[in-house]
TORKOL-4160 file (C-alpha; in steps of 0.2 Angstrom, whole numbers, padded with zeros to 4 digits, m for minus):
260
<pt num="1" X="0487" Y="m0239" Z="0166"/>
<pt num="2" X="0502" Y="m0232" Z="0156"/>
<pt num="3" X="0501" Y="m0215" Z="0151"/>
<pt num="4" X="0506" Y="m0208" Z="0134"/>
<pt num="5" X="0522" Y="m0203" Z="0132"/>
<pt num="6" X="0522" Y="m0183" Z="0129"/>
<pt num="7" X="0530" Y="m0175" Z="0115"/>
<pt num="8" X="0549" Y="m0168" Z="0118"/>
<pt num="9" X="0545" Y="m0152" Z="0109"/>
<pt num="10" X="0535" Y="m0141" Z="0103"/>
<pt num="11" X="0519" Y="m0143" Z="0098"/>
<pt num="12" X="0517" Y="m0130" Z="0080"/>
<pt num="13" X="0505" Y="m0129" Z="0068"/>
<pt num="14" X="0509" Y="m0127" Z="0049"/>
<pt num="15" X="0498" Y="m0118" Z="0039"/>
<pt num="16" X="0497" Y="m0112" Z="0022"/>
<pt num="17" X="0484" Y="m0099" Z="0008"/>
<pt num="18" X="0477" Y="m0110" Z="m0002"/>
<pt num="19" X="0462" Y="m0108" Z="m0015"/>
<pt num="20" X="0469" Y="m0090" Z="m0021"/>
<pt num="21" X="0475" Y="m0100" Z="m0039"/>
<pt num="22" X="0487" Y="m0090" Z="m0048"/>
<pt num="23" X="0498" Y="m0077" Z="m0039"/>
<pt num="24" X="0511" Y="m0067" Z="m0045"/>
<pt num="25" X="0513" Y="m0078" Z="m0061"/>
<pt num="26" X="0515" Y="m0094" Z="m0051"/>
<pt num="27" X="0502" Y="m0106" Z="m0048"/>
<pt num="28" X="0499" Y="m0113" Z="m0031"/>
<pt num="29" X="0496" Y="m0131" Z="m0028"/>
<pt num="30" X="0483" Y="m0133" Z="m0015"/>
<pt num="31" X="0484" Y="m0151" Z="m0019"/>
<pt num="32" X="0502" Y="m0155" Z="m0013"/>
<pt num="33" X="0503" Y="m0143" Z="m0001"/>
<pt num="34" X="0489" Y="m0149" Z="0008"/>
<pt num="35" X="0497" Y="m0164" Z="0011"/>
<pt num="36" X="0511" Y="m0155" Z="0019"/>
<pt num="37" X="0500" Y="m0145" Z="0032"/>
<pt num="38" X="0489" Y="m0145" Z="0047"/>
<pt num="39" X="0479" Y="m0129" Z="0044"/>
<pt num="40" X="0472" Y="m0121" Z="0027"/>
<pt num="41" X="0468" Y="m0104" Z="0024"/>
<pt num="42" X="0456" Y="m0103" Z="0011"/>
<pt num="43" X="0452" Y="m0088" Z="0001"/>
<pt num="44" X="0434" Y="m0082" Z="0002"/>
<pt num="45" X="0433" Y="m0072" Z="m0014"/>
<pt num="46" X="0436" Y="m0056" Z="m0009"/>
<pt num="47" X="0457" Y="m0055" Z="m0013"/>
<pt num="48" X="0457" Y="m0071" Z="m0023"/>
<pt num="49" X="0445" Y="m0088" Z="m0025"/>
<pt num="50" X="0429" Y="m0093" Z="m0030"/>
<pt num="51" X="0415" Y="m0108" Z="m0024"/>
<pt num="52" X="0421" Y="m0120" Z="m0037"/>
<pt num="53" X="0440" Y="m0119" Z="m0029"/>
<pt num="54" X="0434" Y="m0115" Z="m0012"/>
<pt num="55" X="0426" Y="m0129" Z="m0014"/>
<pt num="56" X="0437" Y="m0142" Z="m0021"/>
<pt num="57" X="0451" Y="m0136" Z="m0007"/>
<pt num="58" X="0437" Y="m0140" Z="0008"/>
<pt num="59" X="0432" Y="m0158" Z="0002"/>
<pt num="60" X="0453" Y="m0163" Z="0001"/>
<pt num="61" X="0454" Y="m0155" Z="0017"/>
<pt num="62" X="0442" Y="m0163" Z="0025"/>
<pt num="63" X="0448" Y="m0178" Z="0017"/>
<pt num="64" X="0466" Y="m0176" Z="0024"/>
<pt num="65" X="0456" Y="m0171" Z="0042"/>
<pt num="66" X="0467" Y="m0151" Z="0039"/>
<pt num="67" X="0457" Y="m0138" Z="0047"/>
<pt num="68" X="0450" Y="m0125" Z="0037"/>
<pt num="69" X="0453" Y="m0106" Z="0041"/>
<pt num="70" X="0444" Y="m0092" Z="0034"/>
<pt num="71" X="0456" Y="m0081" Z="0024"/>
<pt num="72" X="0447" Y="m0064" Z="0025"/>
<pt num="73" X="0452" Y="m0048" Z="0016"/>
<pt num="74" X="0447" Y="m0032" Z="0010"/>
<pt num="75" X="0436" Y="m0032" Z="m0007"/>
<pt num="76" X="0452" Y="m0031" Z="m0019"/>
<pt num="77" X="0453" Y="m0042" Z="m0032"/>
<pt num="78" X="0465" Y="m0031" Z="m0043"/>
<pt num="79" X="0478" Y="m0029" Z="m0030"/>
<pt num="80" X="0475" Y="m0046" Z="m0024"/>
<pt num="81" X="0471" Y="m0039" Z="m0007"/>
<pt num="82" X="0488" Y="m0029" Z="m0002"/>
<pt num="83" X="0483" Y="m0014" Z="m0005"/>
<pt num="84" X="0475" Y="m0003" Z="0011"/>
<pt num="85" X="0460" Y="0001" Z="0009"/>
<pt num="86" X="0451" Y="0017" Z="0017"/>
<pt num="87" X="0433" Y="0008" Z="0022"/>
<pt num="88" X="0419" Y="0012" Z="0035"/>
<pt num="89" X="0422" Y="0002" Z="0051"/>
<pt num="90" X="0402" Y="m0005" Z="0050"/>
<pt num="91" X="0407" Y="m0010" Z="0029"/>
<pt num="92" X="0423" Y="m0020" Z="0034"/>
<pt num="93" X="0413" Y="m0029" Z="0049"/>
<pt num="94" X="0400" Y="m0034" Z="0038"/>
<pt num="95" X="0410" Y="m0039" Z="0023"/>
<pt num="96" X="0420" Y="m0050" Z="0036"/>
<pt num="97" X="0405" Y="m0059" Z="0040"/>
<pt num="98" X="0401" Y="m0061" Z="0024"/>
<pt num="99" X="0415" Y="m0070" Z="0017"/>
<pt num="100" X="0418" Y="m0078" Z="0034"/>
<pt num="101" X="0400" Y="m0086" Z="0031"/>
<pt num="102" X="0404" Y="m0090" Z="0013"/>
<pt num="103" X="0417" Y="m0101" Z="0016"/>
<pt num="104" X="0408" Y="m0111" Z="0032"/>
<pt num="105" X="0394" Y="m0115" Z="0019"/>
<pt num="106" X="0405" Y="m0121" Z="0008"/>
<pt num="107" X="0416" Y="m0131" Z="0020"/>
<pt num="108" X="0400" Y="m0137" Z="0029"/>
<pt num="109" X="0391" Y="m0144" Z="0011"/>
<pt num="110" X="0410" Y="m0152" Z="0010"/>
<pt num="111" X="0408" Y="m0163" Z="0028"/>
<pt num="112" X="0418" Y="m0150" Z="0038"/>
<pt num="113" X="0416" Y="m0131" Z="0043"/>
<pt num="114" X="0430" Y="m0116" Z="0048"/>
<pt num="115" X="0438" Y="m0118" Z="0064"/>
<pt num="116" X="0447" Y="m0101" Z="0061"/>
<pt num="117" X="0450" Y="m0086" Z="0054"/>
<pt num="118" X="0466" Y="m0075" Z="0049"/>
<pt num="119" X="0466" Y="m0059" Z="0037"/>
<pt num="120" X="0475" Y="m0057" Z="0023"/>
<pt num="121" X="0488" Y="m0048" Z="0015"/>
<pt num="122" X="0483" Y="m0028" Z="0017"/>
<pt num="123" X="0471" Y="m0030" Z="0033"/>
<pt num="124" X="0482" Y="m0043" Z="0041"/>
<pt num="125" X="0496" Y="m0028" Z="0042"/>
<pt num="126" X="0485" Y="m0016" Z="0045"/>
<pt num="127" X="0476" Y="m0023" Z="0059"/>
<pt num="128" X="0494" Y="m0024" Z="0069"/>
<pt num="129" X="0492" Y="m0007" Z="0073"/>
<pt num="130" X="0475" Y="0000" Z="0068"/>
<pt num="131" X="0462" Y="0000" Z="0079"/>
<pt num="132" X="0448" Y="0003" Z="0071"/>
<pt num="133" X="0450" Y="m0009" Z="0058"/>
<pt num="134" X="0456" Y="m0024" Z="0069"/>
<pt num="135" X="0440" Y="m0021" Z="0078"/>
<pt num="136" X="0431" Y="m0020" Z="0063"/>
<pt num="137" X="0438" Y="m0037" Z="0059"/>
<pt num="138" X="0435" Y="m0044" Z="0076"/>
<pt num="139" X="0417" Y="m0039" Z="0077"/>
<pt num="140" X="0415" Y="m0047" Z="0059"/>
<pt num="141" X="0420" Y="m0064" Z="0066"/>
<pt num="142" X="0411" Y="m0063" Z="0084"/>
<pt num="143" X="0394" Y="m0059" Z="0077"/>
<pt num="144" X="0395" Y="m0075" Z="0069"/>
<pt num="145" X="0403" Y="m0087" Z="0081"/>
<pt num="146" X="0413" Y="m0078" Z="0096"/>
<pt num="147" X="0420" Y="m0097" Z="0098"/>
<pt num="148" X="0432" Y="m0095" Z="0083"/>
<pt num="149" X="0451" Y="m0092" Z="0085"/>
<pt num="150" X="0460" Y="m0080" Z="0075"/>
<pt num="151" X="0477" Y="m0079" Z="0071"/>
<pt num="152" X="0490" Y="m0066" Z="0068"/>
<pt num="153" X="0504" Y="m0058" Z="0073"/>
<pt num="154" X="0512" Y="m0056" Z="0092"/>
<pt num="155" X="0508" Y="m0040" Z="0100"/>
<pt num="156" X="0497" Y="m0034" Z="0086"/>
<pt num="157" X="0482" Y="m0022" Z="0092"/>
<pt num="158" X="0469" Y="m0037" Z="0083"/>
<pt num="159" X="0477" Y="m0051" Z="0095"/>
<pt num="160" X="0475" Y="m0039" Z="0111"/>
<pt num="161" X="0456" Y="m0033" Z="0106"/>
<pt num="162" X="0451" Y="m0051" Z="0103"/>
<pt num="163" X="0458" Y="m0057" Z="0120"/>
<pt num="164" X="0451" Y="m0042" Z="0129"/>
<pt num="165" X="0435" Y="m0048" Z="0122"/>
<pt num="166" X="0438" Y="m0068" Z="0123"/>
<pt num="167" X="0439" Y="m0074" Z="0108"/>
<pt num="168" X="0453" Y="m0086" Z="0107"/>
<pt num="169" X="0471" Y="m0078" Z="0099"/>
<pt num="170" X="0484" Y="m0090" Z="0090"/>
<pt num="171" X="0501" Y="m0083" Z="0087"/>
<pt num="172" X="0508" Y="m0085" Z="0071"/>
<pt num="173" X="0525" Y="m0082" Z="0063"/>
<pt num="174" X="0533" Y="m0083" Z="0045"/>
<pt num="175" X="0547" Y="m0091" Z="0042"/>
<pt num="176" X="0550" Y="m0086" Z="0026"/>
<pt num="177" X="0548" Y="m0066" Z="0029"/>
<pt num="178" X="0559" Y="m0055" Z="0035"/>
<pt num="179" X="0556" Y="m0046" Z="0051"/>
<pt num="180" X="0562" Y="m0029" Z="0059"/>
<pt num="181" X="0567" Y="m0028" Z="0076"/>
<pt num="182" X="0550" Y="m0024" Z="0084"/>
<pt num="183" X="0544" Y="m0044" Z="0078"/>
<pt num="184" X="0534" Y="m0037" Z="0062"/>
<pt num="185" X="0533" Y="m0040" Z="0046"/>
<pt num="186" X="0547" Y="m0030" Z="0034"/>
<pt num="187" X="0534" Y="m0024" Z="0020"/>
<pt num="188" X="0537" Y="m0033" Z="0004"/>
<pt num="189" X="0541" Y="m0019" Z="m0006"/>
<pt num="190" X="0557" Y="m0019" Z="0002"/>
<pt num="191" X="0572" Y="m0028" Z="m0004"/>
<pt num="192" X="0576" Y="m0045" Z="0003"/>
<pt num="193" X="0559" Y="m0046" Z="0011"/>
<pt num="194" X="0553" Y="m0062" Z="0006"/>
<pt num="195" X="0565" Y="m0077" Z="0005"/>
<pt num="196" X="0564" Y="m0091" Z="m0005"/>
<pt num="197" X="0580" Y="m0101" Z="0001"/>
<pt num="198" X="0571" Y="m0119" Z="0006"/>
<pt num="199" X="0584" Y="m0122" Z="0017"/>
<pt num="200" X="0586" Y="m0103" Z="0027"/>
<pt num="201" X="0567" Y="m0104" Z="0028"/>
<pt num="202" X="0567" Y="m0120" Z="0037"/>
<pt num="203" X="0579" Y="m0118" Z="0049"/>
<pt num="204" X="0571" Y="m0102" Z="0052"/>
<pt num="205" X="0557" Y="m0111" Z="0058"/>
<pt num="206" X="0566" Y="m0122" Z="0067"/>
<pt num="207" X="0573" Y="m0107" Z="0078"/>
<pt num="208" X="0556" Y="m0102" Z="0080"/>
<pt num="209" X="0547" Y="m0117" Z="0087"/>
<pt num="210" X="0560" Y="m0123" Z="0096"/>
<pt num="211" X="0569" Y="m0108" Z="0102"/>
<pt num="212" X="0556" Y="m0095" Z="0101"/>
<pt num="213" X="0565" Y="m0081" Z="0090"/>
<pt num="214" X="0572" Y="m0074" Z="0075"/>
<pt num="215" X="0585" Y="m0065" Z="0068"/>
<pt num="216" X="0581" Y="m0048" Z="0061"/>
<pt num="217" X="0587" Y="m0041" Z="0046"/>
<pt num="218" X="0600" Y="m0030" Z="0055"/>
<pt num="219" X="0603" Y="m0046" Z="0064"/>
<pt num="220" X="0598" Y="m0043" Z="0079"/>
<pt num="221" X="0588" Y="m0058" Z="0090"/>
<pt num="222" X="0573" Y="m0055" Z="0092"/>
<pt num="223" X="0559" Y="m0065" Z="0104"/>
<pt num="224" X="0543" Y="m0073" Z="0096"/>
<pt num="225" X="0532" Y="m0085" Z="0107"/>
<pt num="226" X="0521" Y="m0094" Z="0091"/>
<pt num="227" X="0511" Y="m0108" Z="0091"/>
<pt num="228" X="0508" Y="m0109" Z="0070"/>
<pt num="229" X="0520" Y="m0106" Z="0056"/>
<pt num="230" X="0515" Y="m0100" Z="0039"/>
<pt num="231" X="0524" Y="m0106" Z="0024"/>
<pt num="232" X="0519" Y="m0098" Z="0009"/>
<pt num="233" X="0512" Y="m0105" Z="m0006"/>
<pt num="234" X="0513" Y="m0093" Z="m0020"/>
<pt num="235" X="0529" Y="m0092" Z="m0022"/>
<pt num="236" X="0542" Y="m0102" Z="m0034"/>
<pt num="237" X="0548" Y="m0120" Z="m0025"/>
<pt num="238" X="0533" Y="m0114" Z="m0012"/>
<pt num="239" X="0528" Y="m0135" Z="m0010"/>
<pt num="240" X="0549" Y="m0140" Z="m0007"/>
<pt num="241" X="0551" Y="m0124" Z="0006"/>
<pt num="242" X="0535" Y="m0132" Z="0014"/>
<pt num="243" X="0540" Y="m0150" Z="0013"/>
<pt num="244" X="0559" Y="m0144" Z="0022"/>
<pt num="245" X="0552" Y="m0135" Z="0033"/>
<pt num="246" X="0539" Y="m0149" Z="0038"/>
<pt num="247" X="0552" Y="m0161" Z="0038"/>
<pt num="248" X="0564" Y="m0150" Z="0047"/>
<pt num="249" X="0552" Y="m0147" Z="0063"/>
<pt num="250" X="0549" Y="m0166" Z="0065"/>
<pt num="251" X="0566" Y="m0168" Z="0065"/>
<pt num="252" X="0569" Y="m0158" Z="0077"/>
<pt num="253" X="0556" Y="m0166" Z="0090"/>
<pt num="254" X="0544" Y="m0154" Z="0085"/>
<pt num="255" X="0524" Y="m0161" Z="0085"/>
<pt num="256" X="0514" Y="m0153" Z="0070"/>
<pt num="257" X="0496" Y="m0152" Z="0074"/>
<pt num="258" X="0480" Y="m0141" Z="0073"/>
<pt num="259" X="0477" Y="m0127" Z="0086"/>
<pt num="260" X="0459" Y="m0130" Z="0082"/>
């Protein structure tokens, strides 16, 4: 029997936050961008979202066959979740749970359930290098289902408690941020930390699916080993970024697919 061919490149995931409506003065199209995608991450109320959208971006994403992603945060609609939060560790586990269960009965009522989870904005950061909240975060999502990835950033302290542990870890890059020379995040305060070139953005995830890297923003090269790429959406031109950088990876033999 002939076997299937194997792809040349990579294999990447492209995911997006979707579900969090208007942000920043800019109105995110879940419907286009989830056309664009492989995985979701829908906001679960606590940053942004509510069960009529969470629901409406489950049933087209279940549609479309995207996998969903539960996109937790702390309780802060006003700062739409990017601002650090001082919370007891036992609060933060359970308020994890709860939005992570949230969403899986939404997406469950909608023919599909969450096949991951990734925090937002404040506690994404923050769970780089704090460890008592990435474990808060991480014993939110165990409690429910110990089976379910979560993604974030390389070499953060979340990644390396959840693998200690054995929950599945997916590493994930942006194309469309900045980033120092230790591989994070430059905060978005700072000048020039979000780009919004279609073109730069997509060749910069080109260089880091292909190549495994990116350029810092004193220009120095630094390494990144990712298996999903987050475009996001709440920004102007946010569906053309994602449709370059979509069509970019493809052609550059690049397979776009689910890690879950």
């Amino acid at each position: 029997m002939t076997q299937p061919a194997r792809p040349s490149g990579p294999v990447v995931d492209l995911n997006a936050d979707l579900g969090e409506g208007v942000v920043d003065g800019h109105p995110v199209d879940d419907q286009a961008l989830l056309r664009l995608v492989t995985s979701a991450n829908v906001a679960c109320g606590f940053h942004a979202g509510d069960p009529r959208t969470m629901r409406e971006v489950c049933e087209r994403a279940a549609e479309l066959g995207i996998r969903l992603g539960a996109h937790v945060s702390y309780r802060d609609r006003a700062g739409f979740g990017r601002r650090d939060v001082d919370i007891e560790r036992v609060v933060l586990r359970d308020e994890v749970t709860y939005q992570l269960a949230a969403l899986d009965g939404v997406a469950r009522a909608a023919g599909t359930r969450v096949h991951y989870v990734k925090a937002h904005g404040a506690l994404y950061n923050r769970a780089v290098h704090d460890e008592a909240h990435a474990q808060a975060l991480l014993d939110g999502v165990r409690e429910l289902d110990p089976r379910l990835p979560l993604l974030g950033l390389p070499g953060s302290v979340l990644l390396t408690l959840a693998e200690d542990a054995g929950s599945p870890v997916v590493h994930e890059a942006f194309p469309d941020r900045a980033y120092d020379t230790h591989g994070r995040l430059v905060p978005r305060r700072e000048p020039d930390s979000v780009l919004h070139d279609a073109e730069v953005v997509a060749q910069r995830a080109v260089r880091m699916a292909v190549r495994g890297e990116v350029v810092s923003c004193t220009g120095e090269v630094v390494p990144l080993r990712v298996r999903s790429l987050c475009v996001h959406g709440d920004s102007p031109g946010a569906v053309a970024t994602a449709r370059r950088t979509r069509e970019e990876l493809l052609r550059a033999g690049a397979t776009l697919a689910a890690f879950a």
